[in-house]
N, C-alpha and C positions, 0 to 999 in steps of 0.2 A: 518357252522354257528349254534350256541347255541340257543337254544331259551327253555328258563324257561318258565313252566309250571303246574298250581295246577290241580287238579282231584276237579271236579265238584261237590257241596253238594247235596246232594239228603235228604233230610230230612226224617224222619221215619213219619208216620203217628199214630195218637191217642196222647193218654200223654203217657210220660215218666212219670215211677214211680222209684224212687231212696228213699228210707226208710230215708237215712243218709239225705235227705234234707230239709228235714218239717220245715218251721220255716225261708225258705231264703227272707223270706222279695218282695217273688215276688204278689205285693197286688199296689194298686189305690196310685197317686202321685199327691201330689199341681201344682201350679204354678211356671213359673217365666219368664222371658223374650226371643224375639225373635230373631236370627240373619239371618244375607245372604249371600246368595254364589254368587261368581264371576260364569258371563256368561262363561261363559269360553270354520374270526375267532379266537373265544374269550376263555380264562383258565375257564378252568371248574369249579375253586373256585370260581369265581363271579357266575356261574352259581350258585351252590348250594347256596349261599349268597342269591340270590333273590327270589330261589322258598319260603322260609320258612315265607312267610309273618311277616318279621321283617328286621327292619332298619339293624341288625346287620352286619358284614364284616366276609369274610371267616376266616381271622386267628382270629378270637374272637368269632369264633360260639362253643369253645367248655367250652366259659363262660358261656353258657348260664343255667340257672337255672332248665335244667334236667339233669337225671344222670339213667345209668343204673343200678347202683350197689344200691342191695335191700337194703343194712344196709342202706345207705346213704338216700333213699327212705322212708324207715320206720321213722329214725329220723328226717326227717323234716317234718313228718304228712300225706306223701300223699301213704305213699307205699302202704296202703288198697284200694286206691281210682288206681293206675294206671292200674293196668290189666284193669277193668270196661270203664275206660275214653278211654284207647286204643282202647277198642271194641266198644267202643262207635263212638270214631275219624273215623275208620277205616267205619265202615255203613255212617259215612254220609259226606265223602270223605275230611277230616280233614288231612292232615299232621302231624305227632309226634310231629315235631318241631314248628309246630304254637301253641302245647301246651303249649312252655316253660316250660316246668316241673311244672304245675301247674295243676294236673289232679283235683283234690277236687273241683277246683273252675269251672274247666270245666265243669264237672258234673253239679253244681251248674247252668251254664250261660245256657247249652242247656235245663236244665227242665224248666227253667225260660222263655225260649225263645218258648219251645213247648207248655206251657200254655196262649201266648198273641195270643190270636186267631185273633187279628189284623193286625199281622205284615205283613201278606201275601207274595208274594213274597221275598219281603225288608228279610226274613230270611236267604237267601244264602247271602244276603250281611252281615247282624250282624253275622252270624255262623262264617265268616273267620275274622270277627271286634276283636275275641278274641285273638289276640299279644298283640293288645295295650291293651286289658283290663288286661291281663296277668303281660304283664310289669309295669302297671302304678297304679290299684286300691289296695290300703291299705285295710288289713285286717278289719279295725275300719269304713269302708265307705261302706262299703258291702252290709248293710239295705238298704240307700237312695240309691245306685246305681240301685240295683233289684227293688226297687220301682219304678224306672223310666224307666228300661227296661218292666218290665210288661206291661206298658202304650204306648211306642216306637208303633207310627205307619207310614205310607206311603199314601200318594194318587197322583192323579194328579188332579190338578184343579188351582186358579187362586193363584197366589202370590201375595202379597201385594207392591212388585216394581217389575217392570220387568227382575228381579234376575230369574236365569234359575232355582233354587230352593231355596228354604227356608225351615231354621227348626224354629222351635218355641217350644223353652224349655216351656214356659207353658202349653204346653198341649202334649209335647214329639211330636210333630206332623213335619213329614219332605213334604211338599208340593214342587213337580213337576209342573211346570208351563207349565197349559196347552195349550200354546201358542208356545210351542218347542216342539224339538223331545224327546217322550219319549221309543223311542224303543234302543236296544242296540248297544252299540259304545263304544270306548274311552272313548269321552268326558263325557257320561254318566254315565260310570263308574266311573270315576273321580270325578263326580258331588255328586254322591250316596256317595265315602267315604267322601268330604269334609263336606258333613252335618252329617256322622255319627261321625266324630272328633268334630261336635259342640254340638251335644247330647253327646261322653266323654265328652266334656271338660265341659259339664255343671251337669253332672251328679256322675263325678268320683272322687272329692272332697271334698265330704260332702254337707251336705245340707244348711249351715250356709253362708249366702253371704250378704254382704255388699257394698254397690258402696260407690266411694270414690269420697269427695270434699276436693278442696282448700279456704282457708277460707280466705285468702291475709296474712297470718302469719303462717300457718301449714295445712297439709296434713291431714286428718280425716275422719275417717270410720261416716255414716249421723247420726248413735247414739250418736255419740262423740260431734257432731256440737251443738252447744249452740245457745240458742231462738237468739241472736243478733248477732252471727256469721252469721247466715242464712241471714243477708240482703245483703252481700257482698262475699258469696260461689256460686263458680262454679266444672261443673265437673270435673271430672281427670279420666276417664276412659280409659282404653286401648284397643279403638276397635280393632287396627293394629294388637295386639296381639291376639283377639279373629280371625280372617280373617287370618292373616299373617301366626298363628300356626296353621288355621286349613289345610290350602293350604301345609305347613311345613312338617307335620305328614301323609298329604294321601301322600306326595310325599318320605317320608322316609317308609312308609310299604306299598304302595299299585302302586306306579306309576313311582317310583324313579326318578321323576325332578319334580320341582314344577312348578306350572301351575296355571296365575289366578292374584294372589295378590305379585308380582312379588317382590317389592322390601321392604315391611312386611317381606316376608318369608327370603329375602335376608339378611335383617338384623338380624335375628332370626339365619342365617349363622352363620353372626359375632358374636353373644354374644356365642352361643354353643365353636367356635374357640377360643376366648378370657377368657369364664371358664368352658365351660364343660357341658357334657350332663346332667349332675343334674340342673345347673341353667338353662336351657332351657326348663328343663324338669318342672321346680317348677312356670316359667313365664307361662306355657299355662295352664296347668293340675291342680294348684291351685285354689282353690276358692277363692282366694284375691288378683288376677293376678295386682292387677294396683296396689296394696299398695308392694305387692314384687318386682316391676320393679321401682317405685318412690325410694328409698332403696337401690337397685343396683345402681339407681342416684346417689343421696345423698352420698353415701361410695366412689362416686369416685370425691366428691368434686365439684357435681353441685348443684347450687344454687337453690332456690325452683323456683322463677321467673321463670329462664331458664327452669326446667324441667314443667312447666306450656306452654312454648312456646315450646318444644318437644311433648309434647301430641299432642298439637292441630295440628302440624305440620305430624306428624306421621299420625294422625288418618283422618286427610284430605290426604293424601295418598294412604291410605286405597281406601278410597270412591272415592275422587277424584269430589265429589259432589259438597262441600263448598268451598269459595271463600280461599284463601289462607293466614294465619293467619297472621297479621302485624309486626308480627320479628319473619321469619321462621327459622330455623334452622333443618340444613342435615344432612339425616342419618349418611352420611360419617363421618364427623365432631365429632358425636355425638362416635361413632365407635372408633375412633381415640383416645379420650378422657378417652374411657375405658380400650383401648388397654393399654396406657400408665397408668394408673394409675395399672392396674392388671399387668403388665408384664415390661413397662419401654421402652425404644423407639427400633428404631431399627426398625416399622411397615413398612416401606417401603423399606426394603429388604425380607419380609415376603411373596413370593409369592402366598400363599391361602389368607391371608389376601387382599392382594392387589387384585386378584381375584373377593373377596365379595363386595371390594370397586366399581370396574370396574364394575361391574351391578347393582350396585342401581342405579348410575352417568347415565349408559347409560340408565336406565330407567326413571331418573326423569327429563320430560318433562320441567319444570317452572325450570326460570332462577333464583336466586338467593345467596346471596353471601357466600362464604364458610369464616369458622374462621382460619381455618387452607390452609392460601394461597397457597402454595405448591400442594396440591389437583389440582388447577385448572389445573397445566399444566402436572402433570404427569397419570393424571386417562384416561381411555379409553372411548371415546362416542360408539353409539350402531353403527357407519360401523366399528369402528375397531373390535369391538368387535365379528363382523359379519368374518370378516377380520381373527380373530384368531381361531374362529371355523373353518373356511376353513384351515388353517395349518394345525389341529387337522385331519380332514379328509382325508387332505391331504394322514396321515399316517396311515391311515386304508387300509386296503388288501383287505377285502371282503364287496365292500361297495352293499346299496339294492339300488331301484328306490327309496326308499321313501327320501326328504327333509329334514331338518332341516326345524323345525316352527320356532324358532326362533334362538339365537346360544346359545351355550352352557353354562351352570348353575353351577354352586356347587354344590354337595348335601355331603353332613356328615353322614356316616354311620359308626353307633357305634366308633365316632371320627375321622375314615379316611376320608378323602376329596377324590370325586371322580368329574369329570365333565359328566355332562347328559343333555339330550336335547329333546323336542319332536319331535316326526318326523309325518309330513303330512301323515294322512290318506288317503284311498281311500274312497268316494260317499258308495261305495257299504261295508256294515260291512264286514268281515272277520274275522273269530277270529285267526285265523296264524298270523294277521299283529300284527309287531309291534308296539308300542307305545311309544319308548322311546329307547333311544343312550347310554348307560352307558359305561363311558371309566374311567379304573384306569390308572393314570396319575401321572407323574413324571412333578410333578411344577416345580422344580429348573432346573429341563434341558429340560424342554417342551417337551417330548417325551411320547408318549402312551405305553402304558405297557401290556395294554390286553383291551378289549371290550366287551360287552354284547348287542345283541337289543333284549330287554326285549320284552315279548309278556307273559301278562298277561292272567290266567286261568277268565273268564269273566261269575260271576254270572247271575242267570236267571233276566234281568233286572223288575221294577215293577210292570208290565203290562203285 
């Protein structure tokens, strides 16, 4: 049995002094709003796949945006900066390839991160947080991004709902609730990246943010809204997608199954499956996430009404808080519609697709009716689903004591579909256990192709 593993950060003590950096913008940040987190033998190529803290798959890790050949280095700006960031990687137990070929900027994120004398522990977790800043911050965003890393801090004390943690963009602040456990585990670690994917996602797109109403006539950013619009505008926000993507992204770099906000992220499946890791990537990581997912509506031919009752439907989902909006409409359904508009029919021979379908359905509780009637009797409830992971296991060699939490998931790396699962911890931490089942799989003929039980390298938790 395989089991991936990163090498530990051990952070340098005093500042980093780097000449080339004066100027990164690592200086004091405004406001803006708060979100919450849910309580919540195998080929050696998936191995290498999962050490590298990035979503990617073994046969597409040599797209990735490093490169050894110096000419190649030099022309994209960073050849002066890689010996330095290497040595730099290498003291404070950094992997090459969580670099992504991005050494200037790394440079950049760890001076940044050695001058927030706040961050305290929380730094072995933001030091390995650079994939996703890696892959995802534009050049032009770089200012407000370090402005808000400078600020990026941790504590434990009391949350504002009984959410196991909370971040709060306004003031970069990720609060531990200290009414849980805050020593190290899984679950904790899990917890740690889902709030550090809502500092990205609120920080890695600029600074410029608009919440967006419907006015009973059109969609509109609140500067847009007219004195007499405003007596008859509501919101249109997309919590699902704030929750859904952030559960999404710790489970594509940090945990490989999603865990948490189950059928958010499940539908986040679907649209990556139906266009591609750029629109999935542009719904979380943008700063205008609700007015770019109304838009993806709209071009496939839904009406504004409908996508008024998709909000509320989705983002009561989410929470699970609010009473259930009075013409609900299923993700499934919702799913379907885009499938066919982006691709044309055929989705029910598609078995990833049908896949993503089979776990929203077995996850959403409330009975309601589908537009697409066919749905009802060919989707799977959660014992089959139960049901089909047991096949799945069935065909595993080298199985451990640990359980399935729940049965197995989707997850999309760097496009491929793989099925993944968490698996029951023990009381007592461990850091050998695993945390998770990853199986490359052959949908068309239901058969496992190889396996991973991931066991994550587990930073020094906050305390």
């Amino acid at each position: 049995m395989f089991r991936s593993q990163r090498v530990r950060s051990a952070f340098l003590a005093g500042a980093l002094v780097i000449s080339i950096l004066a100027g990164t913008g690592c200086q004091k940040n405004a406001d803006a709003k708060g979100t919450t987190a849910a309580p919540s033998e195998s080929s050696e190529s998936i191995v290498a796949s999962l050490e590298s803290g990035s979503p990617e798959t073994p046969e597409s890790s040599s797209e990735k945006p490093e490169t050894t050949d110096t000419a190649s280095d030099e022309s994209s700006g960073d050849g002066e900066f890689k010996q330095e960031a290497l040595k730099l990687a290498q003291e404070l137990g950094v992997k090459e390839d969580e670099l992504h070929g991005q050494y200037e900027l790394f440079l950049k994120y760890v001076n940044c991160i050695d001058q927030n004398a706040e961050i305290g522990t929380l730094k072995d977790y933001v030091l390995h947080l650079f994939p996703v800043v890696a892959d995802h911050l534009k050049p032009e965003d770089e200012y407000f991004f370090f402005l808000n890393l400078s600020e990026l801090k941790a504590e434990i004390g009391e949350t504002q709902s009984t959410a196991a943690a909370e971040f709060y963009s306004g003031s970069n602040l990720i609060t531990i609730n200290e009414k849980g456990d805050s020593k190290e585990s899984g679950v904790n670690y899990t917890i740690m990246y889902h709030e550090l994917m809502h500092f990205i996602d609120s920080s890695i797109g600029g600074g410029y943010r608009s919440n967006v109403y419907y006015t009973g006539t059109r969609f509109a950013h609140w500067e847009e809204v007219t004195e007499k619009e405003w007596e008859n505008t509501i919101s249109a926000e997309t919590d699902f997608i704030t929750e859904g993507g952030a559960d999404y992204y710790t489970g594509k770099y940090y945990r490989k199954t999603t865990e948490g906000y189950n059928t958010p992220a499940s539908f986040l499946s679907g649209i990556e499956w139906i266009y591609g890791e750029e629109t999935v990537d542009r719904l979380f990581f943008s700063s205008d996430s609700s007015m770019e997912f109304i838009r993806l509506l709209q071009d496939a031919g839904i009406s504004d009404q409908k996508i008024v009752d998709i909000l509320k439907t989705f983002n009561h989902a989410a929470y699970g808080s609010n009473q259930l909006p009075e013409n609900p409409v299923r993700m499934e359904d919702v799913l379907v519609d885009l499938y066919e508009s982006k691709k044309g029919s055929g989705w029910e021979k598609d078995k990833v697709f049908m896949q993503i379908l089979n776990e929203i359905h077995a996850w959403t509780i409330e009975d309601y009716p589908f537009e697409h009637e066919e749905l009802k009797t060919i989707l799977l409830d959660y014992p089959a689903m139960e049901k089909m992971s047991q096949s799945v296991l069935d065909q595993i060699d080298q199985r451990t004591s640990q359980e399935l939490v729940r049965f197995f998931k989707l997850i999309l790396l760097n496009g491929k579909p793989y099925l993944a699962a968490d698996l029951v911890s023990s009381s007592e931490f461990d850091r050998n256990e695993a945390i998770s089942l990853i199986v490359e799989y052959d949908f068309d003929q239901e058969k496992v192709i190889s396996y991973e039980y991931y066991v994550p390298d587990y930073p020094k938790w906050i305390i």
